[in-house]
N, C-alpha and C positions, 0 to 999 in steps of 0.2 A: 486644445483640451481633448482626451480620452474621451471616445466615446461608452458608455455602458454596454456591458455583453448581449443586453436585450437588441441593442440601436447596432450594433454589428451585426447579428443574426436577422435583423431583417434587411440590412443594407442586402446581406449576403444573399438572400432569399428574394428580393427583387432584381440583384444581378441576372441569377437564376432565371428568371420569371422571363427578362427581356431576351437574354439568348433562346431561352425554348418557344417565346414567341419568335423569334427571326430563323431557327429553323424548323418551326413548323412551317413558316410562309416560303423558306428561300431553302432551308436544308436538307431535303428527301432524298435521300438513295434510291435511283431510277430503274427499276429490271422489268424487259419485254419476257412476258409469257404471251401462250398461242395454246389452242385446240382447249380451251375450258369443257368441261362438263358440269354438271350439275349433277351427286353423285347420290345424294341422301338430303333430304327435307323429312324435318321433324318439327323440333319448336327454333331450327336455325336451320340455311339453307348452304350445304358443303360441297365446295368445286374440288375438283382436281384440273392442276394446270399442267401444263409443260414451259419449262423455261429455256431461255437462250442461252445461257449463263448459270452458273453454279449458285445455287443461293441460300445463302445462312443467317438466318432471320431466328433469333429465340422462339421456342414455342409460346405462342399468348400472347405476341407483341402484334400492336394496334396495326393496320395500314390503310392505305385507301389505293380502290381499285381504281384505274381510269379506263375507259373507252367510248371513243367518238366526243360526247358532247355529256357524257356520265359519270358521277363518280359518286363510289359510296365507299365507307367504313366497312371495315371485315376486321376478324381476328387470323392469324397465323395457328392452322392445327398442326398443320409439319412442315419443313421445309429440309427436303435432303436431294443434296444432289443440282442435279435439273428437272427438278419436278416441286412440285408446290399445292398442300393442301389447304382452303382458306375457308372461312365460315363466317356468311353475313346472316344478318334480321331479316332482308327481302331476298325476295327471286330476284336474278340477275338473268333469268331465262334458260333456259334446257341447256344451250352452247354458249359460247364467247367463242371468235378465232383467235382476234389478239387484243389484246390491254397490256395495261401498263401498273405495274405495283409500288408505290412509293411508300418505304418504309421512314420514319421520323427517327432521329440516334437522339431527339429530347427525353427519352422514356426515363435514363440514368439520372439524367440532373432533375428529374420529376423526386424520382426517388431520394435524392439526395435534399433534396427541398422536405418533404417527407421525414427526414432525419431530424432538419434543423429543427423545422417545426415542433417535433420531440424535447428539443434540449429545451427548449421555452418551459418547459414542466420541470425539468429534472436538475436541479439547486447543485448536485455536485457534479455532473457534466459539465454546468457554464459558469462551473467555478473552474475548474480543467484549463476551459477554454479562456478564459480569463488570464490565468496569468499567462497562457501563451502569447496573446496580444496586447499585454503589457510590460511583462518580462521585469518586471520591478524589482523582484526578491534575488539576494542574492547568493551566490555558488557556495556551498556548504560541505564540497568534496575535502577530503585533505589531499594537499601537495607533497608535502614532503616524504611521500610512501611509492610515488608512481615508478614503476618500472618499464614501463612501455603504453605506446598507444594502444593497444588492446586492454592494459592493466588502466591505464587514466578513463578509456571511455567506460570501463565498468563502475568505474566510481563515479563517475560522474553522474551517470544515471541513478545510480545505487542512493547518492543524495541530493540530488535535487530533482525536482518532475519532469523538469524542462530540459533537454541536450541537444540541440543544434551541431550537427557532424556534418565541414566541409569537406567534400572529398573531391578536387580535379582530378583529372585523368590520369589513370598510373599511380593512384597513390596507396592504393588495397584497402580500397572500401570495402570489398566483399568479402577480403580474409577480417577485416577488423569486425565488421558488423555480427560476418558469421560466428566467431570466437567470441563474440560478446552474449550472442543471443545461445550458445552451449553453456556458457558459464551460469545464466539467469536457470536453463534446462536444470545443468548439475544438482543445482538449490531447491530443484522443483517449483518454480516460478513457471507460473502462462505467459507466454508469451506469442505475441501476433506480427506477424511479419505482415506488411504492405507496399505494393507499389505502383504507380500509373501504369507498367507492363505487364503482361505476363512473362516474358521472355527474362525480365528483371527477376520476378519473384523465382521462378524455376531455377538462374544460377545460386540466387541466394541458400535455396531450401538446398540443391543437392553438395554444395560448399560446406552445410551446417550437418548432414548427412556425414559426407566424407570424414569431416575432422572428428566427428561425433565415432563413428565406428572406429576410427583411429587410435581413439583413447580407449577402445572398448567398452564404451559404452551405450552403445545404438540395443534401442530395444523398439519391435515393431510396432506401428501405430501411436509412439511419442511425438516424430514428425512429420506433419504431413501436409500435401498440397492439395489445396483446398479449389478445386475450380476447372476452367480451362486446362484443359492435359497433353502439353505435346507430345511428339514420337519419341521425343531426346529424354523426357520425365520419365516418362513409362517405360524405356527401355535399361533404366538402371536397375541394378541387382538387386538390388535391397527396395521392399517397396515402399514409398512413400506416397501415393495418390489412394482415393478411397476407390478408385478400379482395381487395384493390384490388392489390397486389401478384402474386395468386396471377391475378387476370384479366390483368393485365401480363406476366407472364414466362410462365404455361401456360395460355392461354385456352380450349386443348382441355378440360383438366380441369375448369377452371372451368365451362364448358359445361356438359360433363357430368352435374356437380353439379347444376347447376340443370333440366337435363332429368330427371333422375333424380327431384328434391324434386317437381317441377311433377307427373309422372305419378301418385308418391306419392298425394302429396294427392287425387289424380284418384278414384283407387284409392279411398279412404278414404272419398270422395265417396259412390262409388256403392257401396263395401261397407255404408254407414248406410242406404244407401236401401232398397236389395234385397240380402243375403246370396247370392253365389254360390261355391261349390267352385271355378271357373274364375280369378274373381279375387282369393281369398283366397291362391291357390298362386300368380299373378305377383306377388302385395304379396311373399310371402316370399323370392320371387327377386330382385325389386327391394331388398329389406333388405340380401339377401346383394352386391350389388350395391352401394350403396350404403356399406357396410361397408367396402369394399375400397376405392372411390373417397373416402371420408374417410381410409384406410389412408397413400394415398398425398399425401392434403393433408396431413395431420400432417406425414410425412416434409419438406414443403415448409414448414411454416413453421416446423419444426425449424432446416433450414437460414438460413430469413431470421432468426431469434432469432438464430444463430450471430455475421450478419454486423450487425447491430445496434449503436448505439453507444448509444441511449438505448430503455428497456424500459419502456412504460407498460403497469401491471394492478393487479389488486388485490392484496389480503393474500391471500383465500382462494383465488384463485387459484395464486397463491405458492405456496402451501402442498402443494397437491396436484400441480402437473404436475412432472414432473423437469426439463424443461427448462428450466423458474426455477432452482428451488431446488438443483441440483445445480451451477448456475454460482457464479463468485465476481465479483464488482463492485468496483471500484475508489470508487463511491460508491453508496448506496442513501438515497432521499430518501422516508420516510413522511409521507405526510400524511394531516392529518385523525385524527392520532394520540392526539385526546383520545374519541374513539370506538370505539376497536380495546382487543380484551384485551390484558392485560399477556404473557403466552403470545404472543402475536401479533407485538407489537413485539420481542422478546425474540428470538424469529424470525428476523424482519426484519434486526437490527441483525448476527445471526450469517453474512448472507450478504455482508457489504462490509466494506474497509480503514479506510472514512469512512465517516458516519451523519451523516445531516440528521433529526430528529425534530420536525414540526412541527402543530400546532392549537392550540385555545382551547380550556384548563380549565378556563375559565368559561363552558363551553357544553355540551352536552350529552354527558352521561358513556354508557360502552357500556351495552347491554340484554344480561341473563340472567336468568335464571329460575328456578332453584333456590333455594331457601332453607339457606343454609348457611355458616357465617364463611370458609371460603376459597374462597367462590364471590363472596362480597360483598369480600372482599379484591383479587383477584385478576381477577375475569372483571366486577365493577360500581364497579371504578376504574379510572382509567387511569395510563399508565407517567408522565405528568405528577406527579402525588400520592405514586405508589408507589416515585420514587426521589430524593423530599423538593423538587423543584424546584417542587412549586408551593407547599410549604412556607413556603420562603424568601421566598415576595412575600409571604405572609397576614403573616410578623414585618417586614415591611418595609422586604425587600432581594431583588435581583433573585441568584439565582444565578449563579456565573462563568461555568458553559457555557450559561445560557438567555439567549436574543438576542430583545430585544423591539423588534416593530414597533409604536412609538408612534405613528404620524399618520394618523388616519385621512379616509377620502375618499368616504365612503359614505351618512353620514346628514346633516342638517338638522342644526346644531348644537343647535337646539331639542328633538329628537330624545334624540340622542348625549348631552347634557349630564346625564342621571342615571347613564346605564351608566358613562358617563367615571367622575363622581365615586363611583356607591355599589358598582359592579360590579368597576371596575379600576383602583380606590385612587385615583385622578387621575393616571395613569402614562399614560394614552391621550389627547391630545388632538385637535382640529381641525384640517386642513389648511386655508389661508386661503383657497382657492378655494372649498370645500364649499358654504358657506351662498349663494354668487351662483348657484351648479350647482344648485344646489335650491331656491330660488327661485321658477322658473317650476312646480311641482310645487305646492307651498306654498299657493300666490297660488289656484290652483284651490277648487271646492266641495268636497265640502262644509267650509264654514268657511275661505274665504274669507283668504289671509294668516294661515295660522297652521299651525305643522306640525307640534304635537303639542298633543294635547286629550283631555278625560277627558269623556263621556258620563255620568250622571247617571242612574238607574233606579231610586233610594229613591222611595219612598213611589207608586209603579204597581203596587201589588199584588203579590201574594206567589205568583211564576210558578217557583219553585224544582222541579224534579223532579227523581225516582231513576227512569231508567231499569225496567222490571221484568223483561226479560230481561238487560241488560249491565251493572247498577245503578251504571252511570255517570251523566254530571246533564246534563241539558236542560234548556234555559228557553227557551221559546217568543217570550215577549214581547223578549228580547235579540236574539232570532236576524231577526226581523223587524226593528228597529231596526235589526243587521248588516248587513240588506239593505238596509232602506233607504237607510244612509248609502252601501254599494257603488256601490248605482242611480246615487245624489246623483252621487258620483266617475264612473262611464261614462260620466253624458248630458253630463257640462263636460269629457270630452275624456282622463279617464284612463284608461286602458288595461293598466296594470298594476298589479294590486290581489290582498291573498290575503285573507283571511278566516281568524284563526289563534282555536282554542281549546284549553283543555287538555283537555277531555273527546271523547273519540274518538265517542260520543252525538250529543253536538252538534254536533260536524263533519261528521260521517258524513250527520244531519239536515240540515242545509245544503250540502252539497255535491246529496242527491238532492233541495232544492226548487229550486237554481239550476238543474240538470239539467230541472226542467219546466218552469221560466217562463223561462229564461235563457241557455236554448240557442244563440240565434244571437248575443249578444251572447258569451258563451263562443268561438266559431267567430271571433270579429274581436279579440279579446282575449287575454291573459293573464291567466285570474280563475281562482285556485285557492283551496277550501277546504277546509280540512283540521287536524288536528292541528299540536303543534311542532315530531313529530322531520321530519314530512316537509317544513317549511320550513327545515331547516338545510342549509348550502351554498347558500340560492339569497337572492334581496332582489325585492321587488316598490317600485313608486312609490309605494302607498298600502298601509297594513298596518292591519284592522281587528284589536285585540283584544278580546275577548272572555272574560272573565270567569268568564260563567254563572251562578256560586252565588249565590243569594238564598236568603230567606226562603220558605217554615217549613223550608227545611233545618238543621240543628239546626248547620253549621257546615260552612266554606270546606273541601273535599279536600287529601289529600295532594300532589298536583300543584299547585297554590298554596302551601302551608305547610309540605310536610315536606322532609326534606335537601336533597332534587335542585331545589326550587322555584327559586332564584336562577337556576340554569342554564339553565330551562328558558323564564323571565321573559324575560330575555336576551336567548334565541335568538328572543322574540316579538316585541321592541321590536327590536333589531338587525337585520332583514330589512329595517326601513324608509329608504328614500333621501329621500324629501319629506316623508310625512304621516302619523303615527301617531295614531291616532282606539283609545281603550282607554274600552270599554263596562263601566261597573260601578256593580252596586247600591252605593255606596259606605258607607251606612248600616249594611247588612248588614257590611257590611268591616269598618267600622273598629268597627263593635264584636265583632269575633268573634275579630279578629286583632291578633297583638302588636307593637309597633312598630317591635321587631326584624325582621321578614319584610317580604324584598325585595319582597311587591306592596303591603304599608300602606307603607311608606315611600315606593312608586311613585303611590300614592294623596294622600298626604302632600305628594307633592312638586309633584305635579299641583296638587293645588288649592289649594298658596300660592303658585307661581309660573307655572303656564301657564293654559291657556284652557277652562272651564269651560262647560260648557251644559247645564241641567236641565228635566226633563221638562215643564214649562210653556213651556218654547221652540220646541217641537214644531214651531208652527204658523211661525214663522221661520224653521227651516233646513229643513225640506222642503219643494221650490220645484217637484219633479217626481214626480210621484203616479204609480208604474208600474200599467197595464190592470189588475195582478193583487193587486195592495197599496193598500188608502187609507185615512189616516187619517183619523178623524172626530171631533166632540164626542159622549161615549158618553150625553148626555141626549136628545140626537134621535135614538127611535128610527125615525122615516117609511122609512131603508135597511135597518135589518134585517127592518122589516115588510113591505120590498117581497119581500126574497127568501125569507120565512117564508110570502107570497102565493104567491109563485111553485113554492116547492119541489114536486115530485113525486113523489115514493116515501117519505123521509126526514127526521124534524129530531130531534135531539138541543140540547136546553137544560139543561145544569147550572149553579147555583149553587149554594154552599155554604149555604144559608140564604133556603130559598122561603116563611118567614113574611116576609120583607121585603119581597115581590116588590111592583110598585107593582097596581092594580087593570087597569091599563093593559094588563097583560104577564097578568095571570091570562084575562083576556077571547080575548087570542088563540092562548092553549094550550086555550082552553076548545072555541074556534074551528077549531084545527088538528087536536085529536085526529080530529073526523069525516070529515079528509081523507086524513093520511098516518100513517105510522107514527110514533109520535110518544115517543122516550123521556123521562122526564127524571132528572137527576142528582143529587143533595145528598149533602153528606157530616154533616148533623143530619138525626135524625129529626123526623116532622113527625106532626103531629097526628090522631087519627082524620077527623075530618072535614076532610080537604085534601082537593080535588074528586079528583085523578091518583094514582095509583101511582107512586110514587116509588124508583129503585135508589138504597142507599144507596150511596157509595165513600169512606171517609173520606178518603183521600188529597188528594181535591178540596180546594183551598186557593181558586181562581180561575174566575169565571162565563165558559163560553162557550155558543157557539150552534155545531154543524154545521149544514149544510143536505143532503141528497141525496148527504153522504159528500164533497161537493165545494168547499166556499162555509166558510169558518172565521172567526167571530167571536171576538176578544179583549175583554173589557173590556168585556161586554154580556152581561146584564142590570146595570148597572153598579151598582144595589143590593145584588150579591152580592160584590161588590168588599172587600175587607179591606187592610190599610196603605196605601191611595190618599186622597191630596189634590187636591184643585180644580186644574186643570181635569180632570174624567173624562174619559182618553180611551181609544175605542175603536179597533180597528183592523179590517177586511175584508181574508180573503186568499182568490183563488179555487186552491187547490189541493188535488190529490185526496192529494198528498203527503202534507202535514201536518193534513190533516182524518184519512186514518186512521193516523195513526201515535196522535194525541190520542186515539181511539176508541180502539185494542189497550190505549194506557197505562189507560185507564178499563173494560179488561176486555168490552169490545163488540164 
């Protein structure tokens, strides 16, 4: 039975209620400041701090201070930079050295609870929302007229309230949205652009820009972006933010502002250097200052909101300023709405006549945090799921209000041809240009003509880790492979490459070793590595996946194998336009995992139909051996001996098993102890009469070498090696990076 719109908005409002209770108790953003002051007591008592860390904290949002065995409530007066002004009810004392500032991210969904509570009053808002989560009435568009996907989603909105826009990846949602929301402009309709990103709203607005001037018809202050301002916004020619606006129509004020920020900062400057009475009382005049001149930009882009015809921002945005949420829109177009809570959209739909609902429910569903059935109902689905529309495609039909963008234009057919058939039923296909467009991408290294391939990591030893503070999973021996193959792509001319895994460990780890050896080539590229949620919205040329799990882990993570895994698979192969290169112990895989789960079947499909290369290939497709990475055959040892010669303070040698060792390798630990500090590792005990002292660590699955904390051997002593077959190989990496991060995991 349907529940009433009343009994929805409070399910929805105790979701709410329970996540903001669990991150108030469990979800603070943590920043150390040092040297407080105590700058101005009046009827509140105002610190100046200094921070460790850059910190961007809204003005007037809540925090509490910590130190020692204390903690109080304050409010945020500014926060720029590394510095931080704060203002409580009590004395906190003349100084602080160091505390701790834990801001709450509950303040939006406070607001947004705030919303609902509203629509409880207002009879045609949760009629709005009503028929979105019944979807009962039916599609009133005519068929027989449509010309195009751009031409059907105008009607469709045009008559009915409700329009549901599938868009997977590559199929131009952004041309079709933007050309929808010109057309609604031409007629002189409001219209509100929203979306869980800013980075989202930004291509949308300057997409609707572009084509808008195109027709010639771009007139200043019709469209504009309403909120957060990137470099990328503000440096467009035509302006569209209420900054570029606000230096157009009152440049005095804008001046101001900027004079104002600039001395700020100044201020801030020399208050961290040297504390003085003199200038902690202009910083306070300067606030109040300041205050007044943002008092009056407000007022100013109040007015440009007014005269607006199209409104780019976010949801959260939405939510809190009145000058959204209190207008009404003749259309409001969500996007990226399989990311946003159902509270959110729900929202969204009660501020327009027409609603455009548009994302991929086959891509990554919203994040919260609480554990609790109307939290995982409501706030870790999205309004796709929760008002049966995506239902309807899993029984194998498309809903009457959801409008699907079939053709896509984004991957290598090579690519795209599993998500097509195992992701989106075979409803998604190819545009016929795609595969020429990607082509010249393809045709590149590594691997040569071929644009999607599976890497091979069975049987190179059992490089599987837990993390010991994040107990999320690394593997070393991948990540270097990862690189390698990156390198391969940079030197033959690629430039757009990410490096995606599902463990935040191993991304986190490879993004700080490209940051030491890969810096300038970072600086002339686009090379990001990271987790999956952060490549959603964007596509790179070359997409390395990344795996991780292997052996002795006793079995593949939940980000691989549980609910959300299809989704998140997806959003890893779907970023790519030419080359997808997916690195995996496949051994491990396929026996640990069922043949139902989207990455064995991605495993499956790989290696009866595309392009295959396994660890004895090695020596074939790496053509360019980077100063800081080389592979080697791990039976000559004459290079690790040279640098076991050379080291000077430090060597650490682990193997799991130093009865193996050859005579070869005992003679020159026998050799190094008299020089350097000399540890060694095993995770079996060894005998009384072993010459060394030995730490045990059982964890140790895999033999390396450090040298001097700086110099990292894989794959050597290659005696100590376990699941590895002929050819043994080794690998040298000179970084301080992953030399100690492997130390802290082995407790050094």
């Amino acid at each position: 039975m349907k529940k009433s719109t009343l009994g929805y908005i409070k399910e929805w409002q105790k979701a709410l209620q329970i996540e903001i209770h669990h991150l108030k108790k469990f979800g603070s953003t943590k920043y150390l400041v040092r040297n407080g002051h105590l700058i101005a007591k009046d009827k509140s008592y105002t610190y100046f701090f200094e921070a460790t860390q850059s910190i961007r904290i809204p003005t007037g949002s809540m925090i509490k201070l910590e130190w020692g065995s204390h903690i109080k409530e304050g409010k945020i007066l500014s926060s720029e930079g590394k510095s931080v002004i704060l203002s409580f009810e009590e004395s906190l004392g003349d100084e602080l050295s160091e505390a701790y500032i834990y801001h709450d991210p509950w303040e939006l969904l406070d607001q947004l609870f705030e919303r609902l509570e509203e629509l409880k009053e207002n009879k045609k808002k949760r009629s709005r929302v009503k028929k979105l989560m019944t979807l009962t009435m039916e599609t009133k568009h005519p068929t027989a007229i449509i010309k195009s996907n751009v031409h059907e989603l105008i009607l469709r909105s045009k008559y009915n309230p409700i329009t549901f826009v599938w868009g997977p990846p590559g199929t131009g949602k952004t041309y079709t949205l933007a050309r929808v929301a010109a057309n609604k402009y031409f007629k002189k309709k409001k219209v509100l652009l929203l979306s869980h990103s800013n980075q989202s709203v930004d291509v949308l607005v300057k997409e609707i820009a572009r084509f808008v001037t195109k027709q010639g018809r771009f007139h200043e202050g019709d469209v504009l972006r309403y909120g957060a301002q990137s470099i990328e916004i503000l440096a467009q020619s035509i302006p569209l933010t209420t900054t570029q606006l606000l230096e157009e129509h009152d440049p005095k004020l804008s001046k101001e502002k900027e004079e104002l920020f600039q001395e700020r900062a100044l201020l801030k400057q020399d208050l961290s250097h040297s504390f003085s009475k003199r200038d902690s009382d202009r910083l306070l005049e300067l606030e109040i200052k300041i205050t007044r001149n943002l008092e009056k930009i407000r007022q100013k882009e109040v007015d440009f909101l007014k005269s607006a015809f199209i409104v780019g921002t976010t949801l959260a945005k939405a939510a809190t300023d009145p000058a959204i949420y209190e207008k009404e829109y003749d259309v409001v177009i969500v996007d990226e709405a399989s990311m946003a809570y159902v509270p959110q959209a729900a929202f969204a739909v009660s501020l327009g006549k027409h609603i455009i609902i548009c994302g991929d429910f086959k891509q990554l569903p919203p994040i919260a945090s609480a554990r609790h059935e109307l939290v995982d109902k409501w706030l870790r689905e999205d309004i796709f799921h929760r008002t049966g529309v995506a239902d309807s495609v899993e029984q194998g039909k498309l809903h009457p209000h959801l409008f699907l963008l079939k053709e896509q234009r984004r991957m290598h057919p090579a690519i795209s041809a599993f998500t097509n058939k195992y992701i989106y039923h075979s409803l998604v296909g190819d545009h016929e240009s795609v595969k020429e467009n990607r082509e010249n991408i393809a045709k590149k290294r590594p691997f040569s003509n071929s644009a999607s391939i599976l890497v091979h990591t069975s049987n190179t030893g059992e490089h599987g880790l837990i993390d010991r503070t994040t107990r999320s999973r690394v593997n070393l021996w991948h990540l270097l492979t990862g690189f390698q193959l990156l390198h391969e792509a940079f030197v033959d001319g690629s430039r757009s490459i990410g490096y995606v895994s599902p463990y935040r460990s191993q991304a986190v780890l490879m993004d700080d070793f490209l940051g030491e050896v890969y810096q300038q080539e970072k600086m002339v590229g686009d090379i990001i590595a990271a987790t999956v949620h952060r490549f959603q919205g964007s596509e790179k040329d070359v997409m390395i996946f990344d795996s991780v799990d292997s052996y002795p882990i006793e079995r593949p993570g939940m980000l691989l194998i549980g609910k959300e895994s299809e989704r998140l698979l997806n959003v890893a192969i779907t970023r790519s336009k030419g080359k997808f290169i997916h690195i995996s112990d496949t051994q491990f895989m396929r026996s640990k995992v069922g043949m139902k789960k989207a990455i064995r079947q991605l495993i499956d499909y790989q290696i009866e139909k595309q392009r295959q290369v396994f660890p004895q290939d090695i020596g074939k497709w790496v053509k360019n051996q980077h100063p800081c990475l080389q592979w080697m055959h791990a039976l000559k040892v004459e290079r690790v001996f040279q640098d076991l010669e050379q080291a000077k303070s430090s060597v650490v040698v682990a193997v799991p098993d130093f009865q193996k060792l050859s005579h070869q390798w005992l003679e020159m630990l026998e050799h190094l102890k008299e020089r350097v500090s000399l540890t060694l590792i095993s995770s079996k005990g060894m005998e009384d009469n072993f010459p060394h002292p030995i730490k045990n660590v059982e964890a140790l699955t895999f033999p390396f070498v450090v040298v001097d904390e700086q110099i990292l051997w894989l794959g050597t002593p290659y005696e100590g090696t376990r699941r590895v077959v002929p050819p043994y190989v080794s690998v040298r990496v000179q970084s301080t990076v992953l030399s100690q991060y492997l130390l802290r995991q082995m407790i050094l």
